[in-house]
N, C-alpha and C positions, 0 to 999 in steps of 0.2 A: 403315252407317246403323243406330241405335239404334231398337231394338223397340219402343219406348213413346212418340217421337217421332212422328209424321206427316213423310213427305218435303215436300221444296217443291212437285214435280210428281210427275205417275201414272207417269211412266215413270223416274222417281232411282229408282238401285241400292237392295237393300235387303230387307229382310222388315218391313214395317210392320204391328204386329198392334193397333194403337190403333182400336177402333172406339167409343169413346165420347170425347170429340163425334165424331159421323159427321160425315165431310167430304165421302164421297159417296152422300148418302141415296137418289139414284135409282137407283144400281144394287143398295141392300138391298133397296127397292121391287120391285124386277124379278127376283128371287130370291125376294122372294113369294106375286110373279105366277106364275114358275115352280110352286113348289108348288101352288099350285090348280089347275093345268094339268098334274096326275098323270093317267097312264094305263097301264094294262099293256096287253101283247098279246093276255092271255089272253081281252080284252073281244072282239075284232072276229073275227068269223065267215066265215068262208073258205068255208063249205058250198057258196052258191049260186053262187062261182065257179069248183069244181072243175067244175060241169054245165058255167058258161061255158067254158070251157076244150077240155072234150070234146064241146060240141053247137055251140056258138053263134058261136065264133069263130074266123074264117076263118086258115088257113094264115099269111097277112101278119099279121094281128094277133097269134098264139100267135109269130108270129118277133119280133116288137114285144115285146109282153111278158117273152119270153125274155133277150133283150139287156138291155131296162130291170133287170131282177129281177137279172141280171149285172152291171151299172153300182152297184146297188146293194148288192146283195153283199161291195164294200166301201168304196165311197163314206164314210159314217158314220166307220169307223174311221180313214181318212185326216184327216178335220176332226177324229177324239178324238186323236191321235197331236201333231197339231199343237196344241191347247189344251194337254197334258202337257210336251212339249218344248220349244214356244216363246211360249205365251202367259200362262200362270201363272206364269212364272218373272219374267217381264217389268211386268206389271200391277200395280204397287204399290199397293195397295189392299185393304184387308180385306174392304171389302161389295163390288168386284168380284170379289174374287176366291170367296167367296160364290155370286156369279152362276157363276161357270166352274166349282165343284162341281157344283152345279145343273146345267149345260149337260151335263157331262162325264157325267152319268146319264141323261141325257134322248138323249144318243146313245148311250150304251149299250141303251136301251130299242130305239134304231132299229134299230142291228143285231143285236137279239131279234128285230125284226119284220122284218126283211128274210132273217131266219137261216129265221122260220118260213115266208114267205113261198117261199122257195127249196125247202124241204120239202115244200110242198102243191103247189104247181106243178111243180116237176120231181122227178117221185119217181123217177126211174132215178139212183143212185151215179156211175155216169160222167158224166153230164149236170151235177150238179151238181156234181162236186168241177173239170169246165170252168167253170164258171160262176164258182167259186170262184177262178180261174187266169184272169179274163176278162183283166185288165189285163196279162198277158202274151200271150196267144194270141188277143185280139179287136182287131184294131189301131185302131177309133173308141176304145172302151176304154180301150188302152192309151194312147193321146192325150190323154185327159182326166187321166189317172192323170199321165204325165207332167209334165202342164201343175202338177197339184196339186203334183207331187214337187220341182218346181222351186225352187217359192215355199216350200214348208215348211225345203226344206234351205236356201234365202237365209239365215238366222238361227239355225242349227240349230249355229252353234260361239258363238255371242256369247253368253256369261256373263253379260254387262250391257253395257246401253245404256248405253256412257261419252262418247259422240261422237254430234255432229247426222246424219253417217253411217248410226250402227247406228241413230239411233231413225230417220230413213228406212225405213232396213229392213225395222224393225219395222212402221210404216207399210204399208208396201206387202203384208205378209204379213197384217197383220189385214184389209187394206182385200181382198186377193184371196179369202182364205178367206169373208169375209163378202161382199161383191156379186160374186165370181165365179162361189165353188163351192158353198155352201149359198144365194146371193141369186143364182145364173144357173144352174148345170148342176142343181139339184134343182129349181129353179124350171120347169126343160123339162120335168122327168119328171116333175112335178105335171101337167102341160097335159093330157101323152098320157095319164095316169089320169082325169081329169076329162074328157075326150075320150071315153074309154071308156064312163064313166058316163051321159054325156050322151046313149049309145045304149045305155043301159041293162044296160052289162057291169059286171063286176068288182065288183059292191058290196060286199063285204068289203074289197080291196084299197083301194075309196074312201075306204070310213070309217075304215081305220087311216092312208089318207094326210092325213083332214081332221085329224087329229092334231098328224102329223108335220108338215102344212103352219102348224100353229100355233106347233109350237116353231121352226122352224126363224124366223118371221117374227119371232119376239121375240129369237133371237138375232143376227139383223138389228139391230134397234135396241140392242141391248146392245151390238157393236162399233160402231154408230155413234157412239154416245155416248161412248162412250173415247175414237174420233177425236175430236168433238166437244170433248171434256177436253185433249184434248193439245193440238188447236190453239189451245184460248183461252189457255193455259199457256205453250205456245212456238210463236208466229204465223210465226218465223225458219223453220220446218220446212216449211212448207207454201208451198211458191215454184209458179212455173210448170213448172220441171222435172218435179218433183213429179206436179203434174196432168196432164202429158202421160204419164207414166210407165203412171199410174191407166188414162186412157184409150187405153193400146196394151197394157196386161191384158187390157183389157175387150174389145179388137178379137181378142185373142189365144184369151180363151175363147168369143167366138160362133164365131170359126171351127174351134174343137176342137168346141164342139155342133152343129156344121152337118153337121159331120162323120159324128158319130154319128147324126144325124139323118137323114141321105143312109142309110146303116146300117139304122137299122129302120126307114124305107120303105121303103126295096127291093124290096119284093116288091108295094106299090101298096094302100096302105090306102085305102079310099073314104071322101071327105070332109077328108082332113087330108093338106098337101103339104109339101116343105122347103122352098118358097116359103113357104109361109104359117108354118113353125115359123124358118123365118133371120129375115121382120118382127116373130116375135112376141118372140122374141132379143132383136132390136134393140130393143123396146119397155123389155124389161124392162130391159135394160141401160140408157137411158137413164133408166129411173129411180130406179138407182144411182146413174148421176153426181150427177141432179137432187139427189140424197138428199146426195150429197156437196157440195152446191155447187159442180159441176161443170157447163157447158153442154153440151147434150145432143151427141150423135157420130153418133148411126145417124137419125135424123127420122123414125121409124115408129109406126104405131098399133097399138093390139092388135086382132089379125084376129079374137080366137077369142070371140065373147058368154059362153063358160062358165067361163070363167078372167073375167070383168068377174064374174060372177054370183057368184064363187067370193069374189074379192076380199071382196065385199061379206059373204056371210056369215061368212067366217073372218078379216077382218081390222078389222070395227066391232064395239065392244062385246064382241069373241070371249071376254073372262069374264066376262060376265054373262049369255051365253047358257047353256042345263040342258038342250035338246032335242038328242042327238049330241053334248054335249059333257062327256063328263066332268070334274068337280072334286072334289078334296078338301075337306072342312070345313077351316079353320084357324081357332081361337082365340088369341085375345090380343093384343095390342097392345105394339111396342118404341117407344120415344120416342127421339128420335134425341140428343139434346144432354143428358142426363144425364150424371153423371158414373157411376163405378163404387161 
């Protein structure tokens, strides 16, 4: 495929480096939404949750937060590992791939915050280099990890999607990493942080998740839109198979997070049950498929009001809010259909 051409579709073999006329101006859009949605770690303030830590919260919840802080530990790098290996290779596109620079730093950023996260919370060397080893010695852990390891190595020999096969594949790996592992198993562990706050813990840990729950939302719609691009492109890809396939993912990672979720309750947090975290699961999971044009699988509501409250503030208008939210200035202005 010739460098100064444009393919026919996002997923023809190739290095396409033509970005003028842009053919996909939303996703340059959304790589400049990224940028205004810069943040370091160095902003969110950990102080008032070492107190919580050692005064305020109970035995069950320091076991909570510990597994959490271990899931995350290296959750992050799993989704960078898979954008490197199987998804910029694949995305013919200059301003997606643009986005997937973008992305690729903005997880980097995560596992800064989850590096120092693990630092101020568990400051004993053994504890944490466990913590580090969750996804071999914590078996909820290791379950999610798996589940993720599965999907990323599905496509991890294909050179190029030359066959309606490999771009399936492809399919089913953008579609897992985005509504299963960054759009369902970070989506729990957003609840149980905002769960905390809600009783007035962790505020440090909050403010660096209203962040993190920002980027990860826009990288939601960035692989939706790719699926979006593919199917209008090649509609032959997108059968019933297909959609069944999507939706026994989806059955496959509520029951890895139910799993884990059985895990950090165990010891009987007051207020918040695996009942109520498997419907809230279910909820978000169906509004994946919804998002896919898929009909719904689990028929559940969201149990939790502070995850409905959260929605709201982090996911309307989330850059034009300036109260808790940082942004960069950017100047200037790209016009998309100039020539060079």
């Amino acid at each position: 495929m010739s460098s100064v051409q444009a393919p026919d579709t996002i997923l023809d073999p190739g290095l396409c480096l033509t970005l003028r006329p842009m053919r996909y101006p939303v996703f340059f859009d959304m790589f400049r939404d990224g940028i205004k949605n810069t943040w370091t770690v160095e902003e969110v303030d950990f102080q008032t949750d070492l107190v919580d830590l050692k005064q305020r919260l109970s035995p069950a919840e320091v076991h909570l937060i510990q597994r959490l802080v271990a899931f995350f530990a290296t959750g992050d790098s799993i989704v960078s590992n898979n954008l490197v290996l199987n998804l910029y290779k694949h995305v013919n596109s200059p301003e997606a791939r643009l986005y997937l620079s973008r992305q690729l730093f903005e997880e980097a950023v995560h596992v800064q915050f989850y590096l120092t996260l693990l630092d101020n919370y568990v400051p004993d060397p053994d504890e944490r280099a466990a913590a580090f080893a969750a996804v071999e010695n914590i078996p909820s852990i290791a379950k999610k990890a798996n589940f993720c390891m599965k999907w990323m190595d599905s496509i991890q020999e294909l050179d190029q999607l030359t066959t309606q096969q490999h771009r399936k594949q492809f399919l089913l790996n953008l579609i897992c990493f985005a509504a299963c592992i960054e759009g369902l198993f970070f989506f729990a562990a957003f609840a149980y942080v905002y769960f905390l706050r809600s009783k007035g813990l962790l505020h440090g840990l909050a403010a660096g998740t209203n962040w993190v729950f920002r980027d990860e939302s826009c990288h939601l719609e960035f692989a939706f839109e790719v699926v979006n691009v593919v199917r209008s492109q090649e509609p032959d890809l997108w059968d019933e198979q297909l959609e069944r396939d999507i939706v026994q993912m989806l059955r496959e990672a509520v029951d890895a997070e139910t799993q884990f979720a059985e895990d950090l309750l165990s010891g009987g947090v007051g207020g918040l049950s695996v009942r109520e975290m498997r419907q809230y699961l279910g909820y978000v999971a169906d509004s994946r498929l919804q998002r896919l044009g898929i009909a719904p699988a689990f028929h559940t509501k969201n149990p939790f009001s502070f995850m409905d409250l959260q929605d709201v503030q982090e996911l309307t208008n989330f850059f034009e809010r300036r109260v808790s939210a940082y942004q960069t200035a950017v100047q200037g202005e790209v016009a998309f259909h100039e020539d060079f």
